[in-house]
C-alpha positions in Angstrom: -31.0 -4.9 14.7 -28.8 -4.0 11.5 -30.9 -3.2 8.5 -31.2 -6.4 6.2 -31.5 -6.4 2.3 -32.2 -9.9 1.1 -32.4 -11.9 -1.8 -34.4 -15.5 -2.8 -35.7 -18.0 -0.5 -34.7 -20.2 2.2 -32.8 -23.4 0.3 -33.4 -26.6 2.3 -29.7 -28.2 1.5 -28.1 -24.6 1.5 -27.6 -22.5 4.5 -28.0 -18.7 4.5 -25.1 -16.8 3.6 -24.7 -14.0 4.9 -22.3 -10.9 2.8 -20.6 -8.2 5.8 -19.6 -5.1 3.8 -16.4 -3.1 4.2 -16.3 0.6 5.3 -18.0 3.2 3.4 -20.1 0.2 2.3 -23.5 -0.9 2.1 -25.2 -4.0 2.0 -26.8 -2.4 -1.5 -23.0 -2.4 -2.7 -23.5 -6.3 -2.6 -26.7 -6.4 -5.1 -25.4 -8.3 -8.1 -23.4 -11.0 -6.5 -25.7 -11.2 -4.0 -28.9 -11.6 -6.7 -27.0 -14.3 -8.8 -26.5 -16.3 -5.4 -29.7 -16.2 -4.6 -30.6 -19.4 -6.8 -30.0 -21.3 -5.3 -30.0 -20.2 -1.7 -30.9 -16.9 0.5 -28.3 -14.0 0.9 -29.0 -11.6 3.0 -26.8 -8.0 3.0 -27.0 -6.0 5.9 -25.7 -2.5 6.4 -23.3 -2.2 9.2 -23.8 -0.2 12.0 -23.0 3.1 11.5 -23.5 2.8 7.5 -26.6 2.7 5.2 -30.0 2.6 7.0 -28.5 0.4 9.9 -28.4 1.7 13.9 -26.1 4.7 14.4 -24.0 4.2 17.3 -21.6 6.2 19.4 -18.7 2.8 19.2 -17.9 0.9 16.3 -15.4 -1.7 17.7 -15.5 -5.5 16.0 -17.0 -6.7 19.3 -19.6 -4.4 18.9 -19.9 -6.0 15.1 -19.4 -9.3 15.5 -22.1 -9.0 18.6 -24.7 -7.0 15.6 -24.3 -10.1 13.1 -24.6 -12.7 16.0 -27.6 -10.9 16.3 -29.0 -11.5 12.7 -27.7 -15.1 12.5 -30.4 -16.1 15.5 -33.0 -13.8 13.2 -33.4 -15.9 10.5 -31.5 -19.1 12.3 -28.0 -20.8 12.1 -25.6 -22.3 11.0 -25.2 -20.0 8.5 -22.7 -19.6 5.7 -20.8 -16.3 6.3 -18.4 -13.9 4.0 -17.3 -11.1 4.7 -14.9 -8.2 3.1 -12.4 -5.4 4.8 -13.7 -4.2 7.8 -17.0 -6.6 7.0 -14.1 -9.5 7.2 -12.5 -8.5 10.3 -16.5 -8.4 11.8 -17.0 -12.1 10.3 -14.0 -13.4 11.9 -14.7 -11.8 15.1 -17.8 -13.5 15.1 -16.5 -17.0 14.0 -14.1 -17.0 17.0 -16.2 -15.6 19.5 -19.5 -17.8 17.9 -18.5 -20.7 16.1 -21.2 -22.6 16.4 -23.3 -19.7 14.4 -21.3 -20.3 11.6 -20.7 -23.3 9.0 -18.6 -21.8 6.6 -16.4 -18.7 6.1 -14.8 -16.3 3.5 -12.8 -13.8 4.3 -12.5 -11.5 1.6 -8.6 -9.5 1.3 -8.3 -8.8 4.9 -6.1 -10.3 7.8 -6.6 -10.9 11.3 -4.1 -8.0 12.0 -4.1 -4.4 13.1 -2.8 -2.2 9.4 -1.3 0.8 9.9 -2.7 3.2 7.6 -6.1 5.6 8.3 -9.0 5.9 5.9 -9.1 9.2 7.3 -8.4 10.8 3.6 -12.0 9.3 2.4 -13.7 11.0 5.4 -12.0 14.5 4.3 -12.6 13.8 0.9 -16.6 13.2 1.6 -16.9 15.8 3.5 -15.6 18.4 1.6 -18.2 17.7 -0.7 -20.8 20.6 -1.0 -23.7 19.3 -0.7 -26.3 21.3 -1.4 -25.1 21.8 -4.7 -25.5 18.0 -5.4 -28.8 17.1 -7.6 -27.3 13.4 -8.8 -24.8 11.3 -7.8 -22.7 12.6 -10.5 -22.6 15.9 -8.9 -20.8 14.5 -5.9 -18.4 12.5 -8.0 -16.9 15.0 -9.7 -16.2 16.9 -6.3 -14.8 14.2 -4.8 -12.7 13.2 -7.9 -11.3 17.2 -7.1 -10.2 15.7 -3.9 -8.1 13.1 -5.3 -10.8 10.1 -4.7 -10.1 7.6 -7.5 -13.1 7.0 -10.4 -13.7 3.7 -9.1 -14.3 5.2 -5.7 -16.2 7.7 -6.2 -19.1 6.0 -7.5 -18.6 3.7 -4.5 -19.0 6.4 -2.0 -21.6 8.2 -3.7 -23.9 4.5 -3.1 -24.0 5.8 0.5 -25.1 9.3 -0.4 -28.9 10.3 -0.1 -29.2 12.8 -3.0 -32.7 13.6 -2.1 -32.2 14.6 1.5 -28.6 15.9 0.6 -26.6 13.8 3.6 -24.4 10.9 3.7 -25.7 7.3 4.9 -22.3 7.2 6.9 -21.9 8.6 10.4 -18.4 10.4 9.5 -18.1 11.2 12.9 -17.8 8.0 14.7 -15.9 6.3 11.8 -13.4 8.8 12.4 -13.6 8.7 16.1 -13.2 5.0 16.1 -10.4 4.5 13.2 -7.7 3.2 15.3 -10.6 0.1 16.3 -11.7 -0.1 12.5 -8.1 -0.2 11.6 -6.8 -2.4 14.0 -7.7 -6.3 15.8 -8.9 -6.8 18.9 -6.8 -8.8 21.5 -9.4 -9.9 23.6 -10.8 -12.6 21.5 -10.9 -16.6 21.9 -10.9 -19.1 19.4 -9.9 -20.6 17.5 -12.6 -21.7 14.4 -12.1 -25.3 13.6 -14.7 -24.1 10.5 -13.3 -24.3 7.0 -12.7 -20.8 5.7 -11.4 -19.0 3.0 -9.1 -16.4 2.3 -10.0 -14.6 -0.6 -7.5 -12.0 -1.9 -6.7 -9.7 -4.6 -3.8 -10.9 -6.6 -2.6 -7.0 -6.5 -3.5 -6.7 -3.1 -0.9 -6.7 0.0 -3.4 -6.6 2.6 -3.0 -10.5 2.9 0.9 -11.4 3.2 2.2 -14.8 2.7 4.3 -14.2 5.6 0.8 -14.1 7.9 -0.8 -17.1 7.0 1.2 -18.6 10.0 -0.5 -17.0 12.5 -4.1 -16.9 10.3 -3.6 -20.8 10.7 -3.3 -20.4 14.6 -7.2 -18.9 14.7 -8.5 -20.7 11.7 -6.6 -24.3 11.6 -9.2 -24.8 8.6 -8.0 -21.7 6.5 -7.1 -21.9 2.4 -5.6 -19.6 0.3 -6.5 -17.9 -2.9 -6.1 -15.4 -4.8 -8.0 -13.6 -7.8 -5.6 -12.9 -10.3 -5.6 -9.0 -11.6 -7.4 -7.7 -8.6 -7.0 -5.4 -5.9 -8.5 -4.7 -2.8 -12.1 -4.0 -3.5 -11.7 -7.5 -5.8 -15.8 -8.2 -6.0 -15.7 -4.9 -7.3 -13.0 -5.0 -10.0 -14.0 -8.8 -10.9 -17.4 -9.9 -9.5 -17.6 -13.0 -12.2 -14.5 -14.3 -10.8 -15.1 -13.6 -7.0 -19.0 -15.1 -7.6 -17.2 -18.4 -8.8 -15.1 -18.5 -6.2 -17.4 -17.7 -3.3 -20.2 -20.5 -5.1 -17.6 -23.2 -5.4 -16.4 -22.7 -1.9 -19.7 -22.9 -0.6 -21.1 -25.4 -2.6 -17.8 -27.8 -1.9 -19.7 -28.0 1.7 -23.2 -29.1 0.8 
């Protein structure tokens, strides 16, 4: 089973909720929001297979994903309350079509139900050209991978899946890169639809959800809204975790 970080105690009038990280994530990426949750119900983080202390595996398909948190759903027991962000989204709505009944309420956090057609492949290059055995602190690794071009606010992302001590990433490069086309793309093979209510969380400087696919979003998930946080990208609990907290507690909450 995926490895599970979690936070506060079982709530009697709130389900679980469960936060699926993106790629190159961890469920300790997820530790503040996650914490300020937590009081008033459980949240639980797990690391995706294939990232942080989680199963490495030789596929990485959102099958595969949604099948691992359909797994830790009947762990600690459903309904549960389910968000999700990037590839962690793309999971979480694999799940909700394929599992419905596992899940009572959904976010979706700046991700579509649609192959993109760019590669993360750059990141992967970028980590591994970092050299290290010449890393003693996180910093270290930052500052190589900032020579590769990496952006400051994703560099100290990355380096929250590096293990300094035993000088090796908590990523398996290899099968992310191997599987990229799956990671980046939407499998066809999937039912549905989810008659839950979900949301779709974007960054208001994000393109990754288009106005022009909320069409076919509302053909898998009849139940979908819309919003977005103003002034943020992609990684928007990252940029501004007050505003996506709100947003994610009101949503939730509006279901009790």
């Amino acid at each position: 089973m995926l490895n599970l970080i979690e936070y506060g105690e079982e709530q009697s009038n709130h389900p679980p909720l469960i936060i699926a990280h993106g790629l190159f994530g961890s469920g300790r990426n997820w530790g503040v929001i996650a914490k300020r949750l937590s009081d008033t119900r459980k949240v639980i983080t797990p690391d995706m297979r294939n990232h942080g202390q989680s199963p490495r595996t030789s596929t990485h398909s959102y099958t595969d994903m949604a099948n691992d948190l359909a797994e830790v759903v009947e762990h600690i027991g459903g309904p549960v309350d389910l968000c999700g962000h990037s590839m962690g989204g793309k999971a979480a709505m694999a799940l909700a079509l394929t599992r419905p009944t596992l899940i009572r309420r959904l976010v979706i956090a700046d991700i579509a139900p649609i192959a993109y057609g760019h590669t993360q492949q750059m990141m992967i290059d970028a980590m591994r050209q970092v050299d290290l055995s010449a890393v003693t602190r996180r910093s270290d690794a930052e500052a190589q991978l900032g020579t590769a071009g990496i952006d400051p606010s994703l560099q100290s992302f990355f380096t929250q899946s590096l293990d300094v001590p035993n000088k090796r990433w908590r990523l398996n490069l290899d099968v992310l890169q191997s599987e990229m086309d799956n990671i980046m793309g939407w499998p066809g093979e999937l039912t549905g639809p989810f008659e839950g209510t979900t949301l779709f969380l974007s960054g208001g400087a994000s393109d990754y959800v288009r106005p022009d696919q909320r069409a076919g979003i509302k053909k898998m998930f009849p139940n979908a809204h819309f919003a977005k946080i103003p002034g943020a990208g992609h990684w928007l609990h990252a940029e501004k975790p007050r505003e996506f907290e709100a947003t994610l507690r009101a949503f939730l909450d509006a279901g009790e």
